[in-house]
N, C-alpha and C positions, 0 to 999 in steps of 0.2 A: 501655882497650879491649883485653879478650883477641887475644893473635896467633891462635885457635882458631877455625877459620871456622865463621859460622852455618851453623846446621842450617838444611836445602834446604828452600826456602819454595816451596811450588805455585802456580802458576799457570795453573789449566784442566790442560789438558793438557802444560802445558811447565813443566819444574823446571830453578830456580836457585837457588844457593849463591857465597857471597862470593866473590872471590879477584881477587889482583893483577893473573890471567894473563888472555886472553880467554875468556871462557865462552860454548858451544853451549847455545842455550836448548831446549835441546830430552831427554827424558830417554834415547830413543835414537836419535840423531842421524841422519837420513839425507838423505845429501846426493847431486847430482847434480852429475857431471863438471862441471866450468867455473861451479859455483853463484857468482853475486853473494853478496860478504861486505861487513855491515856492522861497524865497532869500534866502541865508543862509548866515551872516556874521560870520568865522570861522577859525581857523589860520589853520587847516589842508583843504583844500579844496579837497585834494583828496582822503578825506574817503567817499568823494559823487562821484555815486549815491550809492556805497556800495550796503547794499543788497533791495534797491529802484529799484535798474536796473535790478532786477531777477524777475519772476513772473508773478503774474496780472498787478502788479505796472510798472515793468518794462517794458511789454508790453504796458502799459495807453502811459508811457512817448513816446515812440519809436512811437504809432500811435498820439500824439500833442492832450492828450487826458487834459493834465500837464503838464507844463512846469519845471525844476529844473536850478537854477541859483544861484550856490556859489560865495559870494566873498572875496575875499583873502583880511584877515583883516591886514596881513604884509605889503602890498604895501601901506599900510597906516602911517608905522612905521613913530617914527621922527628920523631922523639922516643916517649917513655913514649905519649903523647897523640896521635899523627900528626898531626901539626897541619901543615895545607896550605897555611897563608897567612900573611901577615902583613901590620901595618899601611901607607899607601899611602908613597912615602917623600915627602918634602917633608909632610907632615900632611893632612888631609883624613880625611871620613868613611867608615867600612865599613874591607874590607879585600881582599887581593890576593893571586891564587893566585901562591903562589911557582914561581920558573922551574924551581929545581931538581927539584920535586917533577914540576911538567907534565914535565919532559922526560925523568927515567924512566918515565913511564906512556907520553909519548910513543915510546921506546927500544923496549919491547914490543907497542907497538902495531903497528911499523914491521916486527915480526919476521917474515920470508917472505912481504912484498909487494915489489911493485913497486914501484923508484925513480922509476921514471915518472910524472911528478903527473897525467898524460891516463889511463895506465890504474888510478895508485890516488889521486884527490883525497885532500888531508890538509887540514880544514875547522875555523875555531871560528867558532862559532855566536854573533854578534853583532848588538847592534843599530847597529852603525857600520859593518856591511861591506856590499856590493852587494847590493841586493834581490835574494832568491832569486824564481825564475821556469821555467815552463815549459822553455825553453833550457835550463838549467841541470839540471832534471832528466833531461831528455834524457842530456844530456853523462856525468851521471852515470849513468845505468841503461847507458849502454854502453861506461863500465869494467871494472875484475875486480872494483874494490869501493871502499872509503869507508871513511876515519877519521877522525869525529868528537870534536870536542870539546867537551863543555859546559859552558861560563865559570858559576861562579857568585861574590856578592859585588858588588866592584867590577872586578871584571873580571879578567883573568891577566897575568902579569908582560911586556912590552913586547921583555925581551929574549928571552924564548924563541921567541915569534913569528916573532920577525925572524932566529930562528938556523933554525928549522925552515923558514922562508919558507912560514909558513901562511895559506892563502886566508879571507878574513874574509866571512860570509854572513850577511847579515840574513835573518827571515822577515817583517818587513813597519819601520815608522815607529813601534815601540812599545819599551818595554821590559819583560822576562816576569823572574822571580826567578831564572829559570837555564834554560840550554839546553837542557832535556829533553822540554821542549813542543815548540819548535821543531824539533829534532831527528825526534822523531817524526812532526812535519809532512809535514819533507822528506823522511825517509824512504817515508813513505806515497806522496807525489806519483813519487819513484823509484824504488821496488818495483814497482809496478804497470802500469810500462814494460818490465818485464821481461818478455820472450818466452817466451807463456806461462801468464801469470800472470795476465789479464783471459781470459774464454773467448772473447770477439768482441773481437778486434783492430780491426775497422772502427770501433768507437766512442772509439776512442784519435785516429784520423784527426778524427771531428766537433764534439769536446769542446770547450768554450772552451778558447783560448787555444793549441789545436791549429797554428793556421793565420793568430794575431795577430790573429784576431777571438772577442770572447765568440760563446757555444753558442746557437744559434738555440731558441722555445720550445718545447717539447715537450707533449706531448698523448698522453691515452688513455683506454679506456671507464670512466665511459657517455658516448655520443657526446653526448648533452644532460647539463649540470648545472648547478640552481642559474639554471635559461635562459640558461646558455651553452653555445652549440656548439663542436664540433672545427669549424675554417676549411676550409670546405669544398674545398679543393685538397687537404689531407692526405686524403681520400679518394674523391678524381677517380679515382685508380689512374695520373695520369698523373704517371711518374715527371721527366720533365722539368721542370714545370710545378714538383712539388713541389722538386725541387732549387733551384730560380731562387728558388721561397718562401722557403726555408731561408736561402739567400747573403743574400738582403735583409733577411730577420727579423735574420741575426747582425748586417750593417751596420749595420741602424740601431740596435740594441742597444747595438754598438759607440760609434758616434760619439756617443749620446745619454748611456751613462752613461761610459765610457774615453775621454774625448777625447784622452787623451795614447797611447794604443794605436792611434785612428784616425789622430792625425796623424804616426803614425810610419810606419805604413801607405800614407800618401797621401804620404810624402816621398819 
């Protein structure tokens, strides 16, 4: 693999080109005092911004509302080959990102942030660590920003983890080829908590999962369809009525399909 970085591949409106170091996906970067950064160390670097660059999100990025900065965990390789991994020790299938390699990607990644893990999370993206969750995005959207890391293989070597004392975060009970789905998950659920970055803040308040309860059902014209109506309290006009609707639509949504979200609720 030439040391000669690829020519800058387009993406909509945002260009990116190889490199060890973090890269602004953006062709002329503008960013805003205090912007949320994310890093991402990952061997495909160019599944970002993926579907990050569509949207609210997309737009957040493009106005320097966030910053996104992958870095290419290959230019880290050892040898003619940069080779990232190697076999697992004790034998077994697949193979294992080596520590040494994680932990110069991790070394640059770390450059002019916060030691602080409250204001900068340092996360790998697993299917063995704590389900990610609402909370969790939260926590994140009001940091300075996030370093991700996406495992791929059999996973990344045990001791670098434990030397970085990196946070392990699942995106649900499954296993994906590598972190770059997930990653973009999370990022999406905490970009969009960023101040700013939805135009009606109030709908962040009634969303599932806002308040430990799923999101009550939602409705809109034509008032008949298919001969179903809109529930006729959604337009009594009487907003109380409609609020008490709402609380008991989530509840019973709640406990009928999350029973583990109700009874956490009720404890």
């Amino acid at each position: 693999m030439s040391d000669t970085p690829d020519k800058p591949k387009s993406h909509g409106r945002l260009q990116i080109a190889a490199s060890v170091k973090p890269r602004v996906l953006m062709e002329e970067p503008m960013l805003l005092k205090g912007a949320w950064v994310a890093r991402i160390i990952t061997l495909f670097p160019d599944a970002f911004p993926g579907t990050l660059g569509l949207s609210l999100t997309g737009k957040a990025l493009e106005m320097g509302r966030w910053r996104l900065e992958p870095i290419d965990l290959r230019g880290f390789g050892i040898g003619k080959h940069r080779n990232v991994d190697d076999t697992p020790a004790g034998g077994g299938a697949g193979m294992v990102l080596r520590a040494d390699v994680v932990d110069a990607a991790l070394r640059v990644a770390a450059d002019g942030c916060p030691r602080d893990r409250a204001r900068w999370p340092v996360v790998y993206l697993s299917p063995r660590g704590r389900p990610f969750d609402q909370a969790t995005a939260r926590k994140w959207a009001a940091a300075d920003g996030i370093t991700l890391l996406c495992g791929r293989f059999e996973g990344v070597d045990q001791r670098v983890l434990d030397h970085w004392e990196i946070e392990e975060v699942s995106l649900g009970d499954f296993v994906l080829t590598g972190g770059e789905i997930a990653a973009q998950a999370m990022l999406d659920a905490t970009v969009r908590l960023i101040p700013g970055v939805l135009g009606n803040a109030e709908s962040i308040e009634e969303e599932s999962h806002s308040n430990g309860l799923l999101e009550h059902p939602q409705y809109t014209r034509p008032q008949e369809w298919e001969g179903r109506e809109i529930p006729a309290v959604l337009t009594s006009g009487d907003h109380g009525k409609i609020a008490r609707w709402r609380r008991e639509e989530a509840e019973k949504l709640t406990a009928a399909r999350r029973p583990d979200l109700w009874a956490k609720r009720q404890g």
